[in-house]
C-alpha positions as a LaTeX table, in Angstrom:
\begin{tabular}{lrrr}
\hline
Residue & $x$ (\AA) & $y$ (\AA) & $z$ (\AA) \\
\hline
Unk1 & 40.06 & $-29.18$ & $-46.80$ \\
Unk2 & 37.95 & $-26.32$ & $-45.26$ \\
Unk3 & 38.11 & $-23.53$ & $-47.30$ \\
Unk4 & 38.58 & $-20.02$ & $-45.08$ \\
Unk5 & 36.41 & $-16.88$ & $-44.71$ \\
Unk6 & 38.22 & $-14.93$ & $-46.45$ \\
Unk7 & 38.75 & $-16.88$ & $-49.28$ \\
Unk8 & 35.00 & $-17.21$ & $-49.60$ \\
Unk9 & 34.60 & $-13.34$ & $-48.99$ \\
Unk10 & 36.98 & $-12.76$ & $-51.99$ \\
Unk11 & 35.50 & $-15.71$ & $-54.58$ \\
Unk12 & 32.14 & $-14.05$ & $-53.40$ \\
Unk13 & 32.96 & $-10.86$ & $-54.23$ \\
Unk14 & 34.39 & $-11.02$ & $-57.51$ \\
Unk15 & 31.38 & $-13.81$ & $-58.63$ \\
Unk16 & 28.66 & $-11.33$ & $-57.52$ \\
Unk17 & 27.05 & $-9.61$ & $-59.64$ \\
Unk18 & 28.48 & $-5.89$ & $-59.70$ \\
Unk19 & 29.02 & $-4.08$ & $-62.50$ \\
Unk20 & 32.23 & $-4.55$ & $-64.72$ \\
Unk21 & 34.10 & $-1.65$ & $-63.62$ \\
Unk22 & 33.56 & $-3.13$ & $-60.25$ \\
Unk23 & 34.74 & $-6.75$ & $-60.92$ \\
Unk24 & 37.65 & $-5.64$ & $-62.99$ \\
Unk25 & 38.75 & $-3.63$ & $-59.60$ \\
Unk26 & 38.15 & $-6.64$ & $-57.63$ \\
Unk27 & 40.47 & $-8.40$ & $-59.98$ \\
Unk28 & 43.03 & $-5.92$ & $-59.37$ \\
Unk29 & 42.84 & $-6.81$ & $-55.88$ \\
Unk30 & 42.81 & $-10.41$ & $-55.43$ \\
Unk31 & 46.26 & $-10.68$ & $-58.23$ \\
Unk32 & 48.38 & $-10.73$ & $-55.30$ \\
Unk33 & 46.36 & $-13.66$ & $-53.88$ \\
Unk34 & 44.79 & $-15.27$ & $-56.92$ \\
Unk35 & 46.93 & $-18.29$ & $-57.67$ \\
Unk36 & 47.22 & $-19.25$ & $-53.44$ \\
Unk37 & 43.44 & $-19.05$ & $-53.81$ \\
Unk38 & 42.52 & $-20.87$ & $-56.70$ \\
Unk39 & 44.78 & $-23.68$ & $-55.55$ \\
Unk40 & 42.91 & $-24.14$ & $-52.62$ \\
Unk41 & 39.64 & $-23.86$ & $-54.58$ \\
Unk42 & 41.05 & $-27.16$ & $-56.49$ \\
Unk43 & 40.69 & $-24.91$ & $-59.99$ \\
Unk44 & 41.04 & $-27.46$ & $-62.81$ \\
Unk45 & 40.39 & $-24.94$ & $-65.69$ \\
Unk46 & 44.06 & $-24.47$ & $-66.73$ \\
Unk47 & 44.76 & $-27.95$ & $-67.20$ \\
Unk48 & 41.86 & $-29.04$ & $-68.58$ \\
Unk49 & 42.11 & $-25.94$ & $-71.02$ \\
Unk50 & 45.56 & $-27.21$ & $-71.85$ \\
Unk51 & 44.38 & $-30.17$ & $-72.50$ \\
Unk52 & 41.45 & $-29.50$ & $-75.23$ \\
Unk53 & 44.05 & $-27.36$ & $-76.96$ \\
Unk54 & 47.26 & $-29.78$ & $-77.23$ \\
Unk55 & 43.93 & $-32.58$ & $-78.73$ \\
Unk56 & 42.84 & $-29.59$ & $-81.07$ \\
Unk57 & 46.41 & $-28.69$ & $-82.71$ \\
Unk58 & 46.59 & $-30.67$ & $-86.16$ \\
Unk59 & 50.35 & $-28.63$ & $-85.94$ \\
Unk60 & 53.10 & $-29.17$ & $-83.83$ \\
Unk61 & 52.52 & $-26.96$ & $-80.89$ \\
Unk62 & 55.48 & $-25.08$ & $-80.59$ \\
Unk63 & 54.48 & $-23.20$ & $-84.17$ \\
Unk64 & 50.96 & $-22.82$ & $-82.78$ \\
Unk65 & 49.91 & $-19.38$ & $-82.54$ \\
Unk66 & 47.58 & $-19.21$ & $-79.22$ \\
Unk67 & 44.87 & $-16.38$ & $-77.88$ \\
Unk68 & 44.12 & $-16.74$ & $-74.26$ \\
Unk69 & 41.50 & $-14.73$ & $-73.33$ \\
Unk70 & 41.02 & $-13.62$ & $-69.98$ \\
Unk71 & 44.57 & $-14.91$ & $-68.90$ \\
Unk72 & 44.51 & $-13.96$ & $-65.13$ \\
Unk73 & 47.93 & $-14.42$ & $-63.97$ \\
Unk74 & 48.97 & $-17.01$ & $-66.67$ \\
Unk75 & 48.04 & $-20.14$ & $-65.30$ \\
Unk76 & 46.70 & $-21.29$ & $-68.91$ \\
Unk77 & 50.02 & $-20.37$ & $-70.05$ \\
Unk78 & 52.12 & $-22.22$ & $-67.52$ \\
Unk79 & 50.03 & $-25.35$ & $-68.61$ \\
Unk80 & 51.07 & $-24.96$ & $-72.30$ \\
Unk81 & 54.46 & $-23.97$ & $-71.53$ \\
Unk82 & 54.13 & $-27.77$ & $-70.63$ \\
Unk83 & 52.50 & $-29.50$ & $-73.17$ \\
Unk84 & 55.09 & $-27.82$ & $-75.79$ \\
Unk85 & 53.47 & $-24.35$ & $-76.34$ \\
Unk86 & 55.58 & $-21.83$ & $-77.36$ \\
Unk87 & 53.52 & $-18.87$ & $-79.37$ \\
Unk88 & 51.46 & $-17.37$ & $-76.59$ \\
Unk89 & 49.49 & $-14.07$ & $-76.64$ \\
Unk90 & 47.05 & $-13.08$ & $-74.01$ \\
Unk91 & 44.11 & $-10.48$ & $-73.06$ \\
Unk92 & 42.58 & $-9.57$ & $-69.65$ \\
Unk93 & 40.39 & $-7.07$ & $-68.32$ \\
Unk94 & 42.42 & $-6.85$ & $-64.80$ \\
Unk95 & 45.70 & $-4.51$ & $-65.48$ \\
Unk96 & 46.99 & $-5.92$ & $-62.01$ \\
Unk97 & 46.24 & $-9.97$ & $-63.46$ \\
Unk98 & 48.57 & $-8.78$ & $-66.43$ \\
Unk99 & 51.12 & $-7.60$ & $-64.67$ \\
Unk100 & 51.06 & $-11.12$ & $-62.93$ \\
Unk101 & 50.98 & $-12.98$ & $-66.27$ \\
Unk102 & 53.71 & $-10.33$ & $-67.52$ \\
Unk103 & 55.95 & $-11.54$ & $-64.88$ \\
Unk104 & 55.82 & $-15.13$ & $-65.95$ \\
Unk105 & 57.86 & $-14.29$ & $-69.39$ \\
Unk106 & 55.32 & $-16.71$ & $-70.92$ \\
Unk107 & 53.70 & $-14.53$ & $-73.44$ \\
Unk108 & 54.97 & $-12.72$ & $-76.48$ \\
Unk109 & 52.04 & $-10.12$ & $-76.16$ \\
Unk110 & 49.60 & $-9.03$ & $-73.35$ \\
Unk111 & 47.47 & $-6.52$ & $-73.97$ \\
Unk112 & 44.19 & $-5.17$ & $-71.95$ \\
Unk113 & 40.65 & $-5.87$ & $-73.34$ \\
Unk114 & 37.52 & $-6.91$ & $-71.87$ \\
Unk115 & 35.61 & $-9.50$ & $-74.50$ \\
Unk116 & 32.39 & $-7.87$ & $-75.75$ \\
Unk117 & 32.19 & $-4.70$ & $-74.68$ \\
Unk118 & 35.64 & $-4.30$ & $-76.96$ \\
Unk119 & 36.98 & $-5.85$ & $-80.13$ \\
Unk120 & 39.41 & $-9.29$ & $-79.69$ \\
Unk121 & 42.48 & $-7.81$ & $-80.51$ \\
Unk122 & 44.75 & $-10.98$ & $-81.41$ \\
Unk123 & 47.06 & $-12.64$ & $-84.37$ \\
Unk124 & 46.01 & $-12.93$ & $-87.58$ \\
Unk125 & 45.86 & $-17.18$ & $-87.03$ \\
Unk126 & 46.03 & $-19.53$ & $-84.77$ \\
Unk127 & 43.64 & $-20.28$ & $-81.89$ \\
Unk128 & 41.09 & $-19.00$ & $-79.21$ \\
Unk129 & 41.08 & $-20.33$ & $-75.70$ \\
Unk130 & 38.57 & $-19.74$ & $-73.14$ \\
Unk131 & 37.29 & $-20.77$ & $-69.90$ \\
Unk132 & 34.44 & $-19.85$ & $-67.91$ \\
Unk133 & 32.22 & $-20.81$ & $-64.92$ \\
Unk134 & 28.78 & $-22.10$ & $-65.15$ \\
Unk135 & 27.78 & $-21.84$ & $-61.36$ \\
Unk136 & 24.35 & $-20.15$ & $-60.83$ \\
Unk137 & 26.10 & $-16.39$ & $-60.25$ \\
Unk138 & 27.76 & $-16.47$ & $-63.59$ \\
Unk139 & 25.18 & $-17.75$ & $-65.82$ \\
Unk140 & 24.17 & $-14.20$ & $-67.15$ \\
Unk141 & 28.15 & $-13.52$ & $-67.90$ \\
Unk142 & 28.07 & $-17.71$ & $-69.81$ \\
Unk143 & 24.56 & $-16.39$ & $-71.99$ \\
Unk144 & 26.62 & $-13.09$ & $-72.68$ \\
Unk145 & 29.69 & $-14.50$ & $-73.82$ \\
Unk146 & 28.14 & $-17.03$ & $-75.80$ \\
Unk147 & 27.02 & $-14.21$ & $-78.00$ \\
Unk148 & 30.03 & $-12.26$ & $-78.40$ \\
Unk149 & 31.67 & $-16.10$ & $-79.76$ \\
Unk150 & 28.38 & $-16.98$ & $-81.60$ \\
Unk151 & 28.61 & $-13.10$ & $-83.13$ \\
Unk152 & 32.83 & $-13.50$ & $-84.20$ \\
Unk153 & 31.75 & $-17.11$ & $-85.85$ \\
Unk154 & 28.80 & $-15.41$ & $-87.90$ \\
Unk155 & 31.41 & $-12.53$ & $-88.43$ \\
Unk156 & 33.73 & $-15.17$ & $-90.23$ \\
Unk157 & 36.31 & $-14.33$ & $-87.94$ \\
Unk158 & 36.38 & $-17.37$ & $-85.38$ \\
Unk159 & 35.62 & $-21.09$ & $-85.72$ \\
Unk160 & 34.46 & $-23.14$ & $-82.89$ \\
Unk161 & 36.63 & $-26.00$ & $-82.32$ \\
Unk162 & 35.06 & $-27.00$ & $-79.21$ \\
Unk163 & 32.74 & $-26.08$ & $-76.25$ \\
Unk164 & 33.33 & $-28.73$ & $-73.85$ \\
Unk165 & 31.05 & $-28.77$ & $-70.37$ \\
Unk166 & 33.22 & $-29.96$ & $-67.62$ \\
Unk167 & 32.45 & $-30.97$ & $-63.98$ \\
Unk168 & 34.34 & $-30.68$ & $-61.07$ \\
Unk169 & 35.49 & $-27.07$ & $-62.11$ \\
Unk170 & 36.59 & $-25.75$ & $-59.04$ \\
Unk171 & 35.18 & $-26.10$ & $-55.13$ \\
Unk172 & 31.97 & $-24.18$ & $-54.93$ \\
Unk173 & 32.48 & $-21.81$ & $-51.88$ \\
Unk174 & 28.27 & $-22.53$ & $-51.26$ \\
Unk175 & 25.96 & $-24.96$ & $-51.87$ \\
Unk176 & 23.81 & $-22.39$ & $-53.64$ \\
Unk177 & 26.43 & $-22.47$ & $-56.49$ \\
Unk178 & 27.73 & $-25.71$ & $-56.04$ \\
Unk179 & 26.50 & $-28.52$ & $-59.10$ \\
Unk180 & 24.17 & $-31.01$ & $-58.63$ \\
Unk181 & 24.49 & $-31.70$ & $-54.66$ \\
Unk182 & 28.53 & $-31.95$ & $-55.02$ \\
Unk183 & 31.16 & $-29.77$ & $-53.25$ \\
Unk184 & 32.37 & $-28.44$ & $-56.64$ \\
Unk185 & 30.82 & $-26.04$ & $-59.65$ \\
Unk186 & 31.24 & $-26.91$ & $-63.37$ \\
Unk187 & 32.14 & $-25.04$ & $-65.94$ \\
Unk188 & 32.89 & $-24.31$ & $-69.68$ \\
Unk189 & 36.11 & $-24.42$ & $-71.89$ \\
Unk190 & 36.42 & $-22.80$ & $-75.72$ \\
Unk191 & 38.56 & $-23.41$ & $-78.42$ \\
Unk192 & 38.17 & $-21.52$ & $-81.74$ \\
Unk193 & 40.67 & $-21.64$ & $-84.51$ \\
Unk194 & 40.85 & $-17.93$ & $-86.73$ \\
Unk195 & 39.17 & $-18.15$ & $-90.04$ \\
Unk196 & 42.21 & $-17.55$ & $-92.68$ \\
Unk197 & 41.62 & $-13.62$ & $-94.10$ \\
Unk198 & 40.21 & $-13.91$ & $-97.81$ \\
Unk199 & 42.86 & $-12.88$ & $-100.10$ \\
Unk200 & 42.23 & $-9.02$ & $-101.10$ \\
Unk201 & 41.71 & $-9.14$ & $-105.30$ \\
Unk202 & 44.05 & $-6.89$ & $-107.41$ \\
Unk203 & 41.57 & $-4.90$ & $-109.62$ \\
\hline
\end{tabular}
């Protein structure tokens, strides 16, 4: 399937590199259309997402407390819904993506936070799920993150469960992002499981 103009005018837009404030009103933007586009873009991420976190749970799922960072519209969400997921909270940088996910009745909390340049807010246990791109455009936003999960680990406040490289991501909407001379872009998916709080010492 050819993908349209303005689909590749939009993915383009929001994968350039501008600065955050930029991107997060791109994001705004593109809610309305985000889920019609990434199903035409073939975006795998969700289930695949789903999918390292239902393998991950040593629990039953529907006691499972889950993060999902960067939410979007709650795609990740509907995926879990699926698998048995019950105890869903969710952060986003886009106020208009929230919205979206807020409309799903999905999640028990949404809140608005950007990872890195602001603290994770999330529950006190459970688990961390993340997915990211790692086409040429978004390599410096990959290296980035990667230290803001590398820093919570060191911090003793996140465990990394997995990091698990994935092909066939999504379409690539040019060959200058696409992976290895295919039609498609690969990309990234994190799990971390919260580090239980120390007990505070009566003394």
């Amino acid at each position: 399937m050819l993908l349209s103009p303005g689909l590749r005018e939009r993915v383009s837009a929001v994968h350039g590199g501008a600065a955050l404030s930029e991107r997060l009103r791109l994001y705004d933007g593109w809610a309305a259309r985000y889920e019609q586009d990434v199903a035409a873009l073939e975006y795998r991420a969700p289930h695949l997402a789903a999918a390292s976190l239902a393998f991950a749970f040593p629990a039953p799922p529907a006691e499972a407390l889950v993060l999902d960072v960067a939410c979007g519209t709650g795609l990740v969400a509907q995926e879990l819904q699926g698998r048995g997921f019950r105890q869903l909270h969710g952060v986003d940088g886009s106020a208009a993506m929230l919205e979206r996910a807020r409309g799903t009745g999905l999640y028990q909390e949404l809140r608005r936070c950007v990872l890195g340049p602001e603290p994770l807010p999330g529950p006190a246990g459970g688990f961390l799920c993340l997915t990211t791109r790692s086409s040429v455009s978004n390599l410096p936003y990959k290296a980035e993150l990667q230290r803001v999960l590398d820093s919570l680990e060191q911090q003793g406040a996140w465990e990394k469960v997995l990091a698990q490289e994935v092909d066939q991501w999504e379409r690539a909407t040019s060959k200058e992002e696409s992976t290895q001379g295919t039609d498609y872009i690969s990309g990234v998916i994190y799990v971390y499981q919260k580090c239980p709080v120390p007990p505070v010492e009566e003394g």
